[in-house]
N, C-alpha and C positions, 0 to 999 in steps of 0.2 A: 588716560583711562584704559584698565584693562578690556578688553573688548567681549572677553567671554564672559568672566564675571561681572561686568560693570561695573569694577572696583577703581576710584578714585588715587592716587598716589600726588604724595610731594617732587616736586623736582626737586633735584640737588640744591640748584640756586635760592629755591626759597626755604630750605632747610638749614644752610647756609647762610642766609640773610639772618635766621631766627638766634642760632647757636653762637653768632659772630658775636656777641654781646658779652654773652658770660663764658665765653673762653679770655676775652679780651678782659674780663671785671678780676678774672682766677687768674690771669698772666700765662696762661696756655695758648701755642701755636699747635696747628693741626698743620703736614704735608701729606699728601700722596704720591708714590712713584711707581708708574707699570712696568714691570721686570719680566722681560723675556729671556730664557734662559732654555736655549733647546728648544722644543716645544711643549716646555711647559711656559704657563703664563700667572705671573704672581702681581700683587699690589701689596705696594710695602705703606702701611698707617705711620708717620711716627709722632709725636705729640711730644712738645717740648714743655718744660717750666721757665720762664722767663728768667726769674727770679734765683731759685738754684741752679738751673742747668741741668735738671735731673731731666732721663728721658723717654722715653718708653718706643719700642717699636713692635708694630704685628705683622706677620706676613700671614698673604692670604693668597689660598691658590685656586687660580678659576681656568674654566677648559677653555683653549682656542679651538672655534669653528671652521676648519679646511674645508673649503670649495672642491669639492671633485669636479671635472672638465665635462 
């Protein structure tokens, strides 16, 4: 729960739990992979077809937090 708005959220794992069904019914894998490269910091989506082999992938770039001393 967010604490300033009092807004509810899914965890991963039950979002996860939901979606696992009809990736699996569509013959779709879903991975994730975090890529540090420099200081930049990415998450790479890629999402397979079971079936053809066709494949998709997204890169997304999110900021890493440095601790000052």
């Amino acid at each position: 729960m967010d604490p300033f708005f009092k807004s509810k959220y899914a965890t991963l794992d039950a979002i996860q739990h939901h979606i696992k069904p009809y990736l699996h019914k569509n013959g779709l894998v879903v991975t994730q992979v975090n890529i540090i490269a420099g200081e930049q910091g990415f998450v790479q989506t890629n999402v397979w077809h079971t079936e053809s082999g066709e494949t998709s992938s997204f890169l997304l770039l999110y900021i890493l937090m440095v601790e000052d001393p």
